[in-house]
C-alpha positions in Angstrom: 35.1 79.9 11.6 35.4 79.3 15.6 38.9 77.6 15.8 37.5 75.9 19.0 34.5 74.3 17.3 35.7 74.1 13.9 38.1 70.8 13.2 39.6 70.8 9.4 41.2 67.9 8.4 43.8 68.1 6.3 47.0 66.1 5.6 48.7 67.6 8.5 46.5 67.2 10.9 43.8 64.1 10.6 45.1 62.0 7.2 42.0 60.1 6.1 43.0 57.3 4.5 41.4 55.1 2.0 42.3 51.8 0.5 40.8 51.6 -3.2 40.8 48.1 -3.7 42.5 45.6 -0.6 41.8 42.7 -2.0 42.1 42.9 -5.7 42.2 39.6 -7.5 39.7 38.1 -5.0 36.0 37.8 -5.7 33.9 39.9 -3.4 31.3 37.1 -2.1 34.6 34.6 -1.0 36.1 37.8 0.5 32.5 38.6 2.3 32.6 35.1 3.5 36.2 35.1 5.0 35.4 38.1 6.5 32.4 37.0 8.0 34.1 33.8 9.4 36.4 36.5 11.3 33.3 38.4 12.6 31.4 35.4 13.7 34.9 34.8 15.9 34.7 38.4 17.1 31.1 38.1 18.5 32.0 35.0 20.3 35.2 36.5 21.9 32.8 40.2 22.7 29.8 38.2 24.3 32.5 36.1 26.1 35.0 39.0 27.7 32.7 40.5 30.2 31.8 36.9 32.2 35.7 36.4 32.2 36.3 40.1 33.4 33.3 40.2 36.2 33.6 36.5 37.5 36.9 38.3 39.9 34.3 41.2 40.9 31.4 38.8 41.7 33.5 36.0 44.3 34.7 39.6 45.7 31.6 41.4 45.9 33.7 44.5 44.4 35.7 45.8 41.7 38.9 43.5 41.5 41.1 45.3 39.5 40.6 42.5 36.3 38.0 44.7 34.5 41.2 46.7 33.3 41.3 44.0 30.6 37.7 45.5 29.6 39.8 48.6 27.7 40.5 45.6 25.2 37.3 46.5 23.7 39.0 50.0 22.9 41.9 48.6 21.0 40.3 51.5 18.2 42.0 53.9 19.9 45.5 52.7 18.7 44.3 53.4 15.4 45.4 57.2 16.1 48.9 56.4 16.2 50.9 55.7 13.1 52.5 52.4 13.2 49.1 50.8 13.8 48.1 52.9 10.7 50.2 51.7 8.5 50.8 48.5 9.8 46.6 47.8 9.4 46.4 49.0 6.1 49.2 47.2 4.8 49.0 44.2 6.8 45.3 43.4 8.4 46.0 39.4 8.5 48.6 40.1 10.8 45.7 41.6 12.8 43.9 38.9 12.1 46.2 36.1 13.0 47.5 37.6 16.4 43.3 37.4 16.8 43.5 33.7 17.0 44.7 33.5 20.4 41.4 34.5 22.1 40.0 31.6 20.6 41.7 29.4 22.6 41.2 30.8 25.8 39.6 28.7 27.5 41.8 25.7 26.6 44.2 26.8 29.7 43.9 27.5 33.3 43.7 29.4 35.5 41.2 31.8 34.4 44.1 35.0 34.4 45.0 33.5 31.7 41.9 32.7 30.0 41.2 36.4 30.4 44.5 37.7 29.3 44.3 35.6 26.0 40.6 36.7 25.8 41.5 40.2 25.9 44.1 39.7 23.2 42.2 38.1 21.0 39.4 41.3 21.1 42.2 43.7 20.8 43.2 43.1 17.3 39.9 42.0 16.2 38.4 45.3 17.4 41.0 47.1 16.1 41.0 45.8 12.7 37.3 46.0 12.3 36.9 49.5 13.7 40.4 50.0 11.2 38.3 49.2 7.9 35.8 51.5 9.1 38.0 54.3 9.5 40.3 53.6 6.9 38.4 51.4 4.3 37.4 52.4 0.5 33.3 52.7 0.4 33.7 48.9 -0.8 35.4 47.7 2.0 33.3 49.3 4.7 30.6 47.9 3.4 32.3 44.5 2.9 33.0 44.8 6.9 29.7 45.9 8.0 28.0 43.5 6.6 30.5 40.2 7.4 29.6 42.1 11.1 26.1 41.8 10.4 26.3 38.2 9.2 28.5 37.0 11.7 26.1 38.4 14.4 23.4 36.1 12.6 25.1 33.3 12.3 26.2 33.4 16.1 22.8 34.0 17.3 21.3 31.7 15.7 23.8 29.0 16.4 23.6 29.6 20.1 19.6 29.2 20.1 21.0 25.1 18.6 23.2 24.8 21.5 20.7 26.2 24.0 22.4 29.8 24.3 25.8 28.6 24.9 28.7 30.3 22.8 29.8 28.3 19.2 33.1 28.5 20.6 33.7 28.5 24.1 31.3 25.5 25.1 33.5 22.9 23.9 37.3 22.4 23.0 36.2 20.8 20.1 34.2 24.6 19.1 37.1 26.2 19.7 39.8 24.0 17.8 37.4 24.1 14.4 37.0 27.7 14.5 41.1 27.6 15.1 41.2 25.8 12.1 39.0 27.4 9.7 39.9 30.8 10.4 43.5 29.7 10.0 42.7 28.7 6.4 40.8 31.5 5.4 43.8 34.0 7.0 46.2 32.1 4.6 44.0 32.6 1.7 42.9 35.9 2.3 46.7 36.3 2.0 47.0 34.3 -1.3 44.7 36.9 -3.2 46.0 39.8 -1.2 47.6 42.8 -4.0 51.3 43.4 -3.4 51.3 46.4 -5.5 48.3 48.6 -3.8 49.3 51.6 -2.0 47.3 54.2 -3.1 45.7 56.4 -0.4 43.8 59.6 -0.4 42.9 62.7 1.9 39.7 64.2 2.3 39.3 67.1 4.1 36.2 68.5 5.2 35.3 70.5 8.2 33.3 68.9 11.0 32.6 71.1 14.5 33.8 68.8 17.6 30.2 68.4 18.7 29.2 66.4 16.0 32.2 64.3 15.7 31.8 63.8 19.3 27.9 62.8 18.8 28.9 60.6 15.8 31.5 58.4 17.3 29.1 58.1 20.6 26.2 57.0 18.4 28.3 54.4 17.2 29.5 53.2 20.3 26.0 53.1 21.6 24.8 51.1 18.9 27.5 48.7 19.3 26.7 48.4 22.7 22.8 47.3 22.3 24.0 44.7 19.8 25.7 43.4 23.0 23.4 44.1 25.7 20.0 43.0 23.9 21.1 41.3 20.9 24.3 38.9 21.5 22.3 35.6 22.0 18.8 34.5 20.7 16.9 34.3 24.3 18.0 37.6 25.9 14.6 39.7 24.9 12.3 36.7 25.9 13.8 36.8 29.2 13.3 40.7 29.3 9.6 39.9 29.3 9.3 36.7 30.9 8.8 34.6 27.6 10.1 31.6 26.6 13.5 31.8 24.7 12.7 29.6 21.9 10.3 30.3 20.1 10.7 34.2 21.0 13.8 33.7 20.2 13.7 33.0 16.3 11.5 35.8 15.9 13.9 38.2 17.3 16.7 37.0 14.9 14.2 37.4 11.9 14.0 40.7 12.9 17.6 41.4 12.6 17.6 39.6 9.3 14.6 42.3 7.8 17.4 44.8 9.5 20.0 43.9 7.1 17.7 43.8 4.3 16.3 47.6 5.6 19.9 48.7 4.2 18.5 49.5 1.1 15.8 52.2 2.1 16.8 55.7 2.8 13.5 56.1 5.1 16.3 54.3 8.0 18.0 58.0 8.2 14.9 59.5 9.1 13.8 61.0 12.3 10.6 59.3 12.2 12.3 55.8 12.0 14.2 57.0 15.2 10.8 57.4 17.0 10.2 53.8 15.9 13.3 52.7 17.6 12.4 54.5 20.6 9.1 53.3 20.8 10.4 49.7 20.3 12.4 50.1 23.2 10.0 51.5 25.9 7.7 48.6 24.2 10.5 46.1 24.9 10.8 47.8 28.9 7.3 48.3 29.4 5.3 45.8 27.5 3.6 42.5 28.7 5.8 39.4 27.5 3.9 39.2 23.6 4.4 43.2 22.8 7.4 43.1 24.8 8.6 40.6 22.5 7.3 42.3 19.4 9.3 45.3 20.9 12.1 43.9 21.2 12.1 42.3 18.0 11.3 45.7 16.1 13.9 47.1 18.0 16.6 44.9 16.5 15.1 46.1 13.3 16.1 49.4 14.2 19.5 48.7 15.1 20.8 47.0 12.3 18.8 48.9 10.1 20.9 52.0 10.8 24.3 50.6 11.5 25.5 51.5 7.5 24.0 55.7 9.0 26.6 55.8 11.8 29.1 53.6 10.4 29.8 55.4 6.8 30.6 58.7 8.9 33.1 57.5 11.2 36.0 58.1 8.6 35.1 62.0 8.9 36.6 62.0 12.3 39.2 62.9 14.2 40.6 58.8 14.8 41.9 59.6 18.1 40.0 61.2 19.7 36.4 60.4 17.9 38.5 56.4 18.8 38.2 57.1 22.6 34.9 58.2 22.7 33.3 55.5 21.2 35.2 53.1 22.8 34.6 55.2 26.1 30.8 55.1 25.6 31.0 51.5 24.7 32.7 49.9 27.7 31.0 53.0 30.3 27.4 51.5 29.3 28.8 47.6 29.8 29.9 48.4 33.3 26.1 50.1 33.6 25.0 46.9 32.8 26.7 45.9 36.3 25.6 48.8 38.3 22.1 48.3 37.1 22.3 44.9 38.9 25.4 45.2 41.8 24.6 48.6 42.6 24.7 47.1 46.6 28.3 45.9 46.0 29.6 49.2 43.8 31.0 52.6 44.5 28.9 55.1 43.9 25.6 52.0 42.9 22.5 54.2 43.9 23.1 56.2 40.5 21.9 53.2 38.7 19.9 51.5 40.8 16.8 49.9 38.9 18.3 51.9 36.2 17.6 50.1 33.1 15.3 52.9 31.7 18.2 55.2 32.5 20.2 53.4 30.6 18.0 53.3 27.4 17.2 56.7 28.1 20.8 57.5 27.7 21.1 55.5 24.5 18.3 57.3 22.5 19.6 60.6 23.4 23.1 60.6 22.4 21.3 58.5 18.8 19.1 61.4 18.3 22.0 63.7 18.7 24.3 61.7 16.6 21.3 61.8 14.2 21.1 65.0 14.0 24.7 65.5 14.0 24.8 63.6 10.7 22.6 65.4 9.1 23.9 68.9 9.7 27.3 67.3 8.4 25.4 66.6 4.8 24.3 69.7 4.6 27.8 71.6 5.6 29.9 68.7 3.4 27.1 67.7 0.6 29.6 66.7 -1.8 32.2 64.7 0.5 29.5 63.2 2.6 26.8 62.2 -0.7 29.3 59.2 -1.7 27.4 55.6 -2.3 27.8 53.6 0.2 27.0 49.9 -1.3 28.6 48.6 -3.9 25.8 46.9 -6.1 28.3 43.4 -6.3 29.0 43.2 -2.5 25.7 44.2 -1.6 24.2 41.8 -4.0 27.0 38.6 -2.1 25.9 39.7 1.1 21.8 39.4 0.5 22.5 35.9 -0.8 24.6 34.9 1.8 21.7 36.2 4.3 19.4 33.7 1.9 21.6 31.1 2.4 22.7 31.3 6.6 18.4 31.4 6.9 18.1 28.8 4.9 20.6 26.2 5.3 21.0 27.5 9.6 18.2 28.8 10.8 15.8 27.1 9.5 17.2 23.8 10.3 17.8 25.0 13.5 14.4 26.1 14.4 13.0 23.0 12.5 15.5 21.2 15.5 14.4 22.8 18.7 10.9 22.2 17.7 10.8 18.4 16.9 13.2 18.0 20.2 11.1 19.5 22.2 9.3 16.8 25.1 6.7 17.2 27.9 8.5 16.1 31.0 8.2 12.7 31.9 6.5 12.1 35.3 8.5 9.6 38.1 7.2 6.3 38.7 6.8 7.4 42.0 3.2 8.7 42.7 3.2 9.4 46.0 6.4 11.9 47.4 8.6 14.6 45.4 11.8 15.3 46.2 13.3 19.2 45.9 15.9 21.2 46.5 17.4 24.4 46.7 20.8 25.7 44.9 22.8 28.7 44.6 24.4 28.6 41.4 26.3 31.2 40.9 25.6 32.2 37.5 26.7 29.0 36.4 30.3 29.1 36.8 32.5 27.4 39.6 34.7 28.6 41.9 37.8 29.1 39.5 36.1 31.0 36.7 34.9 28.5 34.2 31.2 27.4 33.1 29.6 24.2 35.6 27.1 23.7 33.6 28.0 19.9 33.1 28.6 19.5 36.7 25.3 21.3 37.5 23.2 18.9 34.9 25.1 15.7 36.3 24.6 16.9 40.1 20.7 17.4 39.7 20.4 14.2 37.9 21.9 12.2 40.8 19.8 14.2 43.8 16.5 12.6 41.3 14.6 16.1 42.9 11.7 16.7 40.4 11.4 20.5 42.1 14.1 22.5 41.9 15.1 26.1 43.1 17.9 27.4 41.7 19.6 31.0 43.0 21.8 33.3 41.3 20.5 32.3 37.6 20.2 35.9 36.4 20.1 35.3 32.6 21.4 36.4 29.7 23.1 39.4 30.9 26.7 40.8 29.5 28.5 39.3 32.3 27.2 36.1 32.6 28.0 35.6 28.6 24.6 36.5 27.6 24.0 32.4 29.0 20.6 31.2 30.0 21.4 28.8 32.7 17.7 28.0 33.2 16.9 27.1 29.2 19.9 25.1 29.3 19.5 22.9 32.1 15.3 22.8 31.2 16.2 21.5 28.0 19.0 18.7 29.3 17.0 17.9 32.2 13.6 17.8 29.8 11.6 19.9 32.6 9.5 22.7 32.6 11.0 26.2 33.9 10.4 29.5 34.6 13.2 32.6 35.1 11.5 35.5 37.3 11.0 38.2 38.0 12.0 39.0 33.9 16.1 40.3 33.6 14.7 43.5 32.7 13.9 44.3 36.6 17.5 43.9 37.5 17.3 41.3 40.2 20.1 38.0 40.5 17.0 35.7 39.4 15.1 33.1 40.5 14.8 29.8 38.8 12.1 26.9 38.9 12.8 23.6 37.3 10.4 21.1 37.4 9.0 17.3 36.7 5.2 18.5 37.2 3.0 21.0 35.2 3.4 23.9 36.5 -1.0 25.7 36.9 -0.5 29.0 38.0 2.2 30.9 38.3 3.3 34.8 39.7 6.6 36.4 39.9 7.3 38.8 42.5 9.9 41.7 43.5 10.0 41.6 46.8 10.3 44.8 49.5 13.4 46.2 49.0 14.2 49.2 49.9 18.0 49.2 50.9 19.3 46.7 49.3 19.5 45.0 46.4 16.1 43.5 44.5 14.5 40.6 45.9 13.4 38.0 43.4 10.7 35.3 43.8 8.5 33.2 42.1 5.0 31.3 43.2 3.8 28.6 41.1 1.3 26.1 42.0 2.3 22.8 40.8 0.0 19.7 39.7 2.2 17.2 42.0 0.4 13.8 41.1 -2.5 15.2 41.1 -2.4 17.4 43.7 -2.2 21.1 43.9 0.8 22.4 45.8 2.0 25.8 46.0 6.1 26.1 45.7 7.6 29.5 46.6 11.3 29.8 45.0 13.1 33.0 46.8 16.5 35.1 47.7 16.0 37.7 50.5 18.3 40.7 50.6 21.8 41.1 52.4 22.5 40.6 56.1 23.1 43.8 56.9 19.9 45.4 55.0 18.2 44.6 58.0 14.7 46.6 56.8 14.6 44.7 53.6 15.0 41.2 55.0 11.8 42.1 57.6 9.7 43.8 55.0 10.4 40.5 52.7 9.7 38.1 55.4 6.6 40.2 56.3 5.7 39.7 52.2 6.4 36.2 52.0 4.7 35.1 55.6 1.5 37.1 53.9 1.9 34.7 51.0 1.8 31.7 53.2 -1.0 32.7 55.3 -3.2 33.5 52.1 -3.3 30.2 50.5 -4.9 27.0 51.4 -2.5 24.5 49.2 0.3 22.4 51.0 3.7 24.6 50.6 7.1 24.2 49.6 9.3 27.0 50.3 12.4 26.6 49.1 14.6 30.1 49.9 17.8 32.0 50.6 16.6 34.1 53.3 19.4 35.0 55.2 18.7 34.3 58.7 20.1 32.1 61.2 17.2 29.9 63.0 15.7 30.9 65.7 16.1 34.6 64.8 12.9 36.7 64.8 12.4 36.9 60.8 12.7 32.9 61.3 10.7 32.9 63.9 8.1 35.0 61.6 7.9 32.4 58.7 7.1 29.7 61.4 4.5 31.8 63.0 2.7 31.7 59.6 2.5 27.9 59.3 5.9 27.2 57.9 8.1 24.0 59.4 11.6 23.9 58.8 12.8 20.9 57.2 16.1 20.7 59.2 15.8 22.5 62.6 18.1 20.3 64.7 21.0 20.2 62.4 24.2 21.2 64.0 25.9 23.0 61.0 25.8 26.6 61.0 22.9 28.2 59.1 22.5 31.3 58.0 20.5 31.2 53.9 19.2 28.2 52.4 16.6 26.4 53.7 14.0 24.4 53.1 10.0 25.0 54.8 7.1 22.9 54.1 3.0 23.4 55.5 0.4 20.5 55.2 3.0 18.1 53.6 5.1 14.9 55.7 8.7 15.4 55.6 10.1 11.9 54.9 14.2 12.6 54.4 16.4 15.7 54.2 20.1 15.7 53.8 22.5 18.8 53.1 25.0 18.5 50.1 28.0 20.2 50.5 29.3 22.7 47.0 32.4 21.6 46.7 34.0 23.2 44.1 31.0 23.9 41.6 29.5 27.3 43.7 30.3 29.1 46.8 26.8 27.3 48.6 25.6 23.6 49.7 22.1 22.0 48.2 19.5 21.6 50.7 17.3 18.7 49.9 14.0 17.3 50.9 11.6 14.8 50.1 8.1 14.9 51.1 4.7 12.9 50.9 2.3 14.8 49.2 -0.8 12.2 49.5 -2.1 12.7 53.2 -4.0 9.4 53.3 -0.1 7.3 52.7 1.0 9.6 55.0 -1.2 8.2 57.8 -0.3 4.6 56.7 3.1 5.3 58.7 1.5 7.3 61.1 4.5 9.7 62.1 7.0 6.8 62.6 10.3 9.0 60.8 12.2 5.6 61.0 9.7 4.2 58.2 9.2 6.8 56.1 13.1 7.2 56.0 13.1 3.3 55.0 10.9 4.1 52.7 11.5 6.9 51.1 14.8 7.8 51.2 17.1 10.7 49.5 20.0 10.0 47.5 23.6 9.9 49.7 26.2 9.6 47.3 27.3 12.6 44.9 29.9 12.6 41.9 31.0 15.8 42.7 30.0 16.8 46.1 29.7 15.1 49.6 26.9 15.0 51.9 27.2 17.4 55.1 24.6 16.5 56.9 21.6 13.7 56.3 18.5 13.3 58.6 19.5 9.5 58.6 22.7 10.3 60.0 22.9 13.3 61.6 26.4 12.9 62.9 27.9 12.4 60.0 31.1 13.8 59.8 31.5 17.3 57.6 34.2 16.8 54.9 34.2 20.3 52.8 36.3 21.0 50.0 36.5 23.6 48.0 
């Protein structure tokens, strides 16, 4: 044969090595559930790295130099040397214990740290997972895949209880328990551990570099959708613009009939590949029901074929079949980026709006690695025809499926529906109050979550319409978090994300107090720069329609996409006949001509004579009185101030005061004093001295 495309592994050259029995004296279902107490810790560290890797690259607008802790999620590669060999086969607690510490990373500060624990914790958990793989007996890859498989469940389904936050990292309390409990199973893993096992055995068998290169790609692929689509319950709802929960729970039933597809040979078909595809274009293309469905049947697909790829990676070369899934993992997580920050990148136009790039990308190297698996039955048949499952573990992992959807899910989804309450409407029937906020993703200005300070902020400003920037949801480096459902659910209002994550904009949010009628979500002109998001909703505001337009315009210096968006949204404005709120990042100082343009179409400013420098958020209102406005300074939450406004909507109390601002300030007033945050500038005071902190 070609030396060149021919690799033979033998004992001198690529030792494949496989432990018969690790865990002798133990029975299989408590080893199953130790091991899927240690994978349920490994998703929550995975879904976790990227917001502590990117969160340096988004306050700099550019690659900081942190994301070198992303090669954590290659750790496999080690596995190619020796020591790590023998020290994994002999020793995978120790593997497991030095795991802990990414547990607890978010117990210290700054966030360096946090990230450098982080990182250290997925190193050894990826490496020993991606170890049994490659090393494992039949019976202990399975035992792994499916603790993986279980884990994932159990994590997705116990972020859609705690309103898509991660098990772990949203409390100390999370992240001491799981501490605990994976302590104790570590030390009795090691109780039933055999000191006597060392057997090992070589199979050689002759695979060309093409399909080892295919296989160990699939694989990293596949591992790489479970992140990007499937590590938290809400992330294909937002895809399509539907609600997280209940889209959610159907999407984590479909992963659950994926474990269960297993079983069925008809998963290594070519046919069932078409299905996946077609899921996918479904999930990208579809309205938000079949987008759902797709998405859902997608998930199906992907855990339905893990066992294919997975039971083939001991064939390969570990070092170098190592680095290319672990290159083709972490490559398509920065996509996930590019996809978004192309504007900010080196070398962004390649993947602008490229999420059907991306999945374009995915299905082609699975349909090679498909076929690449299939030539290596046929070249191999008797080293590559082993059984997989064993009947016991397979048998412990169905019933500890039965039992996570019945004694978690379930209850969880029996949970989110009985808490679920209309919004309850303000006393007050006669003004609203709103605002506008750039969030930043939801964390604060040293790298960890505000979601707390956010909720308690809002509460205190009593707005009942709010705009929130920055919210893009349930993406890889935000944590897979949904910032909107979260702060919907704590404030108990109704929400919308838009235009859906799947069109690669930063995202628009819209909380409010008052049923929301009609409602559109727009990408806005963009040419240059990066995708404009905005949503118009008309809202029933005491009984009154009135049309609220939540928006963020492009970059300063994409000077064509700011006036073809102000061109877009003055068209907007001109077109409708209900009172407006417009609350927007538009990037433009007043007085400029895309300023003037908005006024020109009927738009007031709610602020025009304050003295602080201007340049994005404002607030605009048509056919509604202005009663208060006062600018709250960010402090230490985000990188931008709150602009809020209160307005009377009801024309006829209007004229009671008859334009006298004095009164209607008396009378309806904003709030003044902030936990977190001070007020830089208040109609009521307009020389109020500017105290900023940061």
């Amino acid at each position: 044969n070609n030396n060149e495309s021919i690799t033979s592994l033998s004992t001198k050259d690529h030792l494949q090595i496989h432990i018969q029995s690790s865990y002798s004296t133990a029975p299989n279902w408590l080893l199953l559930v130790i091991e899927t107490i240690f994978c349920f810790n490994f998703w929550c560290m995975t879904q976790e790295l990227p917001s502590a890797v990117f969160f340096f690259a988004l306050v700099e607008m550019d690659f900081s130099g942190y994301e070198i802790a992303a090669l954590a999620l290659g750790s496999s590669v080690f596995l190619g040397f020796e020591s790590f060999k023998r020290t994994i086969i002999k020793f995978p607690e120790l593997f497991q214990f030095f795991s802990l510490i990414g547990l607890i990373a978010y117990c210290v500060k700054p966030a360096t740290f946090t990230l450098v624990l982080l990182s250290q914790g997925i190193f050894f958990a990826m490496m020993l997972i991606l170890g049994s793989f490659v090393f494992g007996s039949a019976d202990r890859v399975t035992r792994t895949l499916s603790a993986l498989t279980l884990g994932l469940l159990i994590h997705n389904t116990m972020r859609m209880l705690l309103i898509s936050l991660s098990p772990i990292y949203s409390s100390t309390i999370g992240a001491v328990v799981a501490l605990i409990l994976t302590s104790l199973a570590i030390g009795l893993i090691s109780r039933f551990r055999s000191k006597s096992e060392t057997k090992l055995l070589t199979t050689p068998i002759q695979i060309k570099r093409s399909q080892w290169i295919a296989i160990s790609a699939s694989f990293g692929v596949l591992l790489f959708l479970i992140h990007w689509l499937f590590g938290s319950h809400g992330i294909i709802a937002r895809w399509v613009s539907a609600a997280p929960f209940p889209s959610g729970a159907i999407v984590i039933i479909g992963l659950f009939i994926g474990f269960k597809l297993w079983d069925y040979e008809f998963v290594t078909s070519y046919s069932w590949f078409a299905f996946g595809l077609k899921s996918a274009y479904l999930l990208r293309y579809g309205s938000p029901f079949f987008g759902v469905m797709g998405g859902t049947c997608l998930g199906i697909y992907v855990i339905s074929v893990l066992p294919f790829y997975v039971r083939n990676l001991s064939h390969l070369p570990i070092f170098k079949s190592m680095i290319v899934f672990s290159f083709t993992y972490i490559a398509f997580l920065f996509g996930t980026v590019y996809i978004v920050a192309y504007k900010f990148l080196p070398l962004g136009f390649l993947l602008r709006e490229g999420v059907t790039t991306l999945i374009n990308f995915i299905f082609a190297i699975l349909l090679i690695g498909c076929y690449s698996i299939h030539k290596l039955n046929e070249q191999n048949k008797r080293q590559t025809e082993q059984k997989f499952t064993n009947h016991s573990i397979r048998k412990s992992a169905l019933i500890l499926a039965l039992i996570i959807f019945i004694a978690i899910f379930i209850p969880t989804v029996i949970f989110r529906t009985v808490t679920i309450e209309n919004p309850k409407l303000s006393a007050d029937k006669v003004s609203v109050s709103s605002l506008i906020w750039n969030i930043h993703h939801g964390y604060d200005n040293f790298g960890y979550s505000s979601l707390s300070t956010l909720e308690k902020t809002l509460r205190e400003t009593k707005a009942t319409v709010i705009g929130l920037l920055e919210t893009d949801t349930t993406r890889p480096y935000t944590g897979n978090r949904d910032v909107i459902e979260w702060l919907a659910h704590k404030l108990n209002m109704y929400s919308d994300f838009g235009p859906p994550t799947r069109d690669s904009t930063f995202g628009c949010g819209l909380l409010t107090s008052h049923p929301i009628v009609n409602l559109e979500r727009v990408l806005l002109p963009s040419p240059e720069g990066e995708l404009a998001c905005l949503i118009d909703a008309d809202l029933d505001i005491h009984g009154k329609l009135v049309k609220v337009i939540v928006t963020h315009f492009g970059n300063t210096e994409d000077r064509l996409d700011r006036f073809l968006q102000t061109k877009a949204l003055s068209e907007i404005i001109k077109s409708t006949k209900l009172p407006v709120m417009m609350l927007g990042y538009i990037t433009t100082r007043p007085n400029s001509d895309n300023y003037n343009t908005l006024i020109a179409s009927g738009l007031i400013d709610g602020a025009p004579n304050m003295q602080i420098s201007r340049l994005c958020q404002y607030i605009f209102y048509k056919d509604l009185t202005l009663t208060d406005y006062v600018r709250v300074g960010h402090g230490a939450i985000t990188d931008t101030e709150i602009e809020l406004a209160r307005f009377l909507v009801d024309s006829k109390v209007a004229s009671k005061y008859n334009g006298d601002e004095q009164e209607l300030l008396r009378h309806f007033p904003l709030p003044t004093k902030f936990t977190y945050l001070p007020v830089e500038w208040s109609k009521r005071n307009p020389t109020i001295p500017i105290k900023r902190t940061r």
